[in-house]
C-alpha positions in Angstrom: 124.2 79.1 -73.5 121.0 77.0 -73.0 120.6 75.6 -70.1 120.1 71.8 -69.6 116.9 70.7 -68.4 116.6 68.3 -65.8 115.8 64.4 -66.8 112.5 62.6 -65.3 112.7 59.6 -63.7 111.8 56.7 -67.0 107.8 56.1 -66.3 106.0 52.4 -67.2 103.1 54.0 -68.2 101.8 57.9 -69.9 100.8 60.0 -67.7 96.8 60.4 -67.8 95.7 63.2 -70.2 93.4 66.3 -68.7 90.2 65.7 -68.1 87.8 67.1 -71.2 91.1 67.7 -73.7 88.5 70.7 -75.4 89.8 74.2 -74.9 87.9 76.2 -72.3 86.9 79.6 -73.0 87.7 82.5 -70.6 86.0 82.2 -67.5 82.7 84.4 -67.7 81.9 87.4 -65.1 80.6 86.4 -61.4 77.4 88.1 -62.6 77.1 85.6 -65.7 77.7 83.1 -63.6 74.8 84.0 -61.0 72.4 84.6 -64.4 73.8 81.0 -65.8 73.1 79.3 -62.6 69.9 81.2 -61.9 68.4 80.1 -65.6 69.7 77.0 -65.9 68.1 76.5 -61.9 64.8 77.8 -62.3 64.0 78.0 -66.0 63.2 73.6 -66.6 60.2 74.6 -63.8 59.0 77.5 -66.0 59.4 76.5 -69.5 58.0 73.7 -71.8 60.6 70.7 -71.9 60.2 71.4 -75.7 62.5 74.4 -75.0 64.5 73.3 -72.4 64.9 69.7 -70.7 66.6 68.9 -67.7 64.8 65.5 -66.5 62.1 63.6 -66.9 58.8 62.3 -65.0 60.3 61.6 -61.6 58.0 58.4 -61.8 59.0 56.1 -58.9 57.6 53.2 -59.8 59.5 53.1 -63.2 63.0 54.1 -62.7 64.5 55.5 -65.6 68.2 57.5 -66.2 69.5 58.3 -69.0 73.6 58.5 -69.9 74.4 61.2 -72.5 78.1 62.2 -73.8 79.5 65.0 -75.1 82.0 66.4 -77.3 82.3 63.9 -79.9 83.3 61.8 -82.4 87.0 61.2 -81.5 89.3 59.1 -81.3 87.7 57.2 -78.9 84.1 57.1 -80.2 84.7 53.9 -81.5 85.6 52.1 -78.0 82.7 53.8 -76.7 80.3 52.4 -78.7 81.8 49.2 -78.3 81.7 49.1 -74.6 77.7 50.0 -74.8 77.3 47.6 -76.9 78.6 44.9 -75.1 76.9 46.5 -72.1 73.2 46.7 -74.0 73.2 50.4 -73.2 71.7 53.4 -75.5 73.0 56.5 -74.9 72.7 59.9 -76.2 75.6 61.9 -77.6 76.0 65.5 -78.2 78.3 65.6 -81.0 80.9 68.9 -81.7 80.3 69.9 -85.6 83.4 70.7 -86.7 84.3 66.8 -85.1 81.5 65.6 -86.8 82.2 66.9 -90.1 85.9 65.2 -90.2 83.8 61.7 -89.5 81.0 61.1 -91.0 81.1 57.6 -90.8 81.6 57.6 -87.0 78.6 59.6 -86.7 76.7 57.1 -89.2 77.9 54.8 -86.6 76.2 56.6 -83.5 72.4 56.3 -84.6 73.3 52.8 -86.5 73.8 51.0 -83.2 70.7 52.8 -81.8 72.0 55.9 -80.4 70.8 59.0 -80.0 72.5 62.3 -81.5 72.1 66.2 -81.1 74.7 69.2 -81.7 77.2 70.8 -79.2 77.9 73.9 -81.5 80.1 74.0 -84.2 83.5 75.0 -82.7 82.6 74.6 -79.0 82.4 78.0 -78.3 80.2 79.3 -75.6 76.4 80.2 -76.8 76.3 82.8 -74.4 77.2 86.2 -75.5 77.6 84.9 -79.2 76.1 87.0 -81.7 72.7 85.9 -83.2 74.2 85.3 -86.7 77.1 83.4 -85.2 75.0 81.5 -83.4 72.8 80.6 -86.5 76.2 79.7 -88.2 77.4 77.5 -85.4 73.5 75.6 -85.8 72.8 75.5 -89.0 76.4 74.2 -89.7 76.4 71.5 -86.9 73.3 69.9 -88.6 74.5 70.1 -91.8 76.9 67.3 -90.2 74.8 65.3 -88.0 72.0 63.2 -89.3 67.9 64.0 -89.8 66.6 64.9 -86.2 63.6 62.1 -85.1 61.5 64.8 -83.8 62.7 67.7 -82.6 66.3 68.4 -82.9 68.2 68.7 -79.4 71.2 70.9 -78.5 73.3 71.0 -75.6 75.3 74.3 -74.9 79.0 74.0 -75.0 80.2 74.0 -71.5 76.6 74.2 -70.5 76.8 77.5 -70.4 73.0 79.1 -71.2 71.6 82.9 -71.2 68.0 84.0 -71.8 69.0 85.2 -75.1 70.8 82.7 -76.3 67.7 80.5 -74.9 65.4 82.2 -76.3 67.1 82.0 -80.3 68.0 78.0 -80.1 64.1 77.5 -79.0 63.1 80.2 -82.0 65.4 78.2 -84.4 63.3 75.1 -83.6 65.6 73.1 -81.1 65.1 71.5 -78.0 68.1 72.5 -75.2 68.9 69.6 -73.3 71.3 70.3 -70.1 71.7 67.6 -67.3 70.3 66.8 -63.6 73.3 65.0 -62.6 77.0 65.6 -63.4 79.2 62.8 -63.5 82.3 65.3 -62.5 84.5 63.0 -65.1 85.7 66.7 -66.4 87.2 67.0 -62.4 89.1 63.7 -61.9 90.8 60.9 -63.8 89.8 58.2 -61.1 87.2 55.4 -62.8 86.0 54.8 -59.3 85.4 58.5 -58.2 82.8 59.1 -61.5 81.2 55.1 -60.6 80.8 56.5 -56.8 79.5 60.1 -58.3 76.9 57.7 -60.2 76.0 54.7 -57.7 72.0 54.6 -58.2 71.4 55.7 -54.4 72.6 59.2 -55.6 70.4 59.1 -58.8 66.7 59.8 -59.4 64.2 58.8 -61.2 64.0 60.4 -65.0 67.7 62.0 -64.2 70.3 63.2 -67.4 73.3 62.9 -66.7 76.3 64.4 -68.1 79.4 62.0 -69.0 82.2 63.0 -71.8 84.2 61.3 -74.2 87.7 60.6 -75.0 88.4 60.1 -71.3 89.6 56.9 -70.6 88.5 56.9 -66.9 85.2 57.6 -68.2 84.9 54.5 -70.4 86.4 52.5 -67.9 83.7 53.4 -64.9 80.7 53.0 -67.4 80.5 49.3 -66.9 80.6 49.2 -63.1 77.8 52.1 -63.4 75.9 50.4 -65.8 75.8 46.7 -63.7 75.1 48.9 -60.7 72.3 50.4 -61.6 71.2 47.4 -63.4 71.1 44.8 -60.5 69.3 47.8 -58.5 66.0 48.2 -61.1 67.1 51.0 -63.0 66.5 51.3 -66.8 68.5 52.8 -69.0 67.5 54.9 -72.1 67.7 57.9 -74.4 66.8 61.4 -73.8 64.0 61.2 -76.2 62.6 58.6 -74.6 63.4 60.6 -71.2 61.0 63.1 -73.3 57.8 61.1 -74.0 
């Protein structure tokens, strides 16, 4: 006989989702983290930012961050946009292919309003340790979905998860890697206020990326507060690309 499972007190509202609802892969080895953390530390001080870009200039007299949001489109992209709209903002978004392919008018949408897009892999699957044909799979499918690159196309590893191999192909295939100087932490709360705090401009530097997600309501509902913040203190904000030149 089944046994009956105990009721929950009724509840006015649903309780808040996850934060970043995409699957994580298995966690990698202490020793791939080290190599991961090592790379992703020292390599942006080695190598061209046409291979890999973490920030730009850190010019002080022109202070300059730019907001960039993975793992779209969704079923939020649309609010998104709406919200930076109203707010003047563009952004950059680093859009999953396999999302991407389901909603090609959303991602229309994205450079229409004057975003900027790149590729987050195909399936969201880690770059690192994936075979060099898979890897050419997950790329050469992702664009196939997204629109014509302006320049260079960018790519931002799944999890931002990065190897020397896997480095070295997305730079041989032609792309930029972009990564992040600043991490929002949306993926670690569901508190508005805790990602605005994470963001308030005395914590920010010049030329800084920093990494935001969608389909988290928290997340759209601190990027007003952290867009009038660092408004009314000087900051401008723009795209990666522009970040770039």
């Amino acid at each position: 006989m089944a046994l009956s499972q105990p009721t929950s007190p009724p509840s006015s509202a649903p309780a808040a989702r996850l934060p970043c609802p995409l699957k994580m892969p298995p966690s990698p080895s202490l020793l791939r983290r080290v190599r991961s953390l090592a790379l992703r530390g020292t390599a942006p001080r080695l190598l061209p930012h046409g291979v890999l870009f973490t920030n730009g200039r850190r010019d002080v007299s022109r202070r300059r961050v730019a907001l960039t949001f993975d793992d779209g489109p969704n079923t939020m992209s649309a609010r998104y946009l709406d919200v930076l709209a109203r707010l003047g903002v563009r952004a950059t978004f680093f859009l999953v292919g396999e999302n991407a392919a389901r909603a090609p008018g959303m991602v229309r949408e994205y450079v229409r309003r004057g975003h900027d897009v790149g590729a987050h892999g195909w399936s969201h699957a880690s770059f690192s340790g994936m075979s060099r044909e898979r890897l050419a799979a997950e790329l050469s499918r992702t664009s196939a979905a997204l629109p014509p690159a302006r320049g260079r196309p960018m790519v931002r590893p799944p999890f931002g998860r990065l190897s020397i191999v896997s480095l070295y192909r997305l730079a041989a295939a032609g792309y930029t890697t972009v990564h992040w100087s600043v991490d929002s932490d949306d993926c670690r709360t569901t508190d508005p206020r805790v990602v605005e705090a994470k963001l308030a401009p005395e914590r920010l530097a010049s030329g800084d990326v920093v990494l935001l997600h969608e389909e988290q309501p928290w997340t759209l509902e601190a990027v007003p507060g952290i867009v009038r913040a660092l408004r009314a203190a000087g900051w401008e904000l723009v795209t990666v690309r522009e970040l770039m030149e």
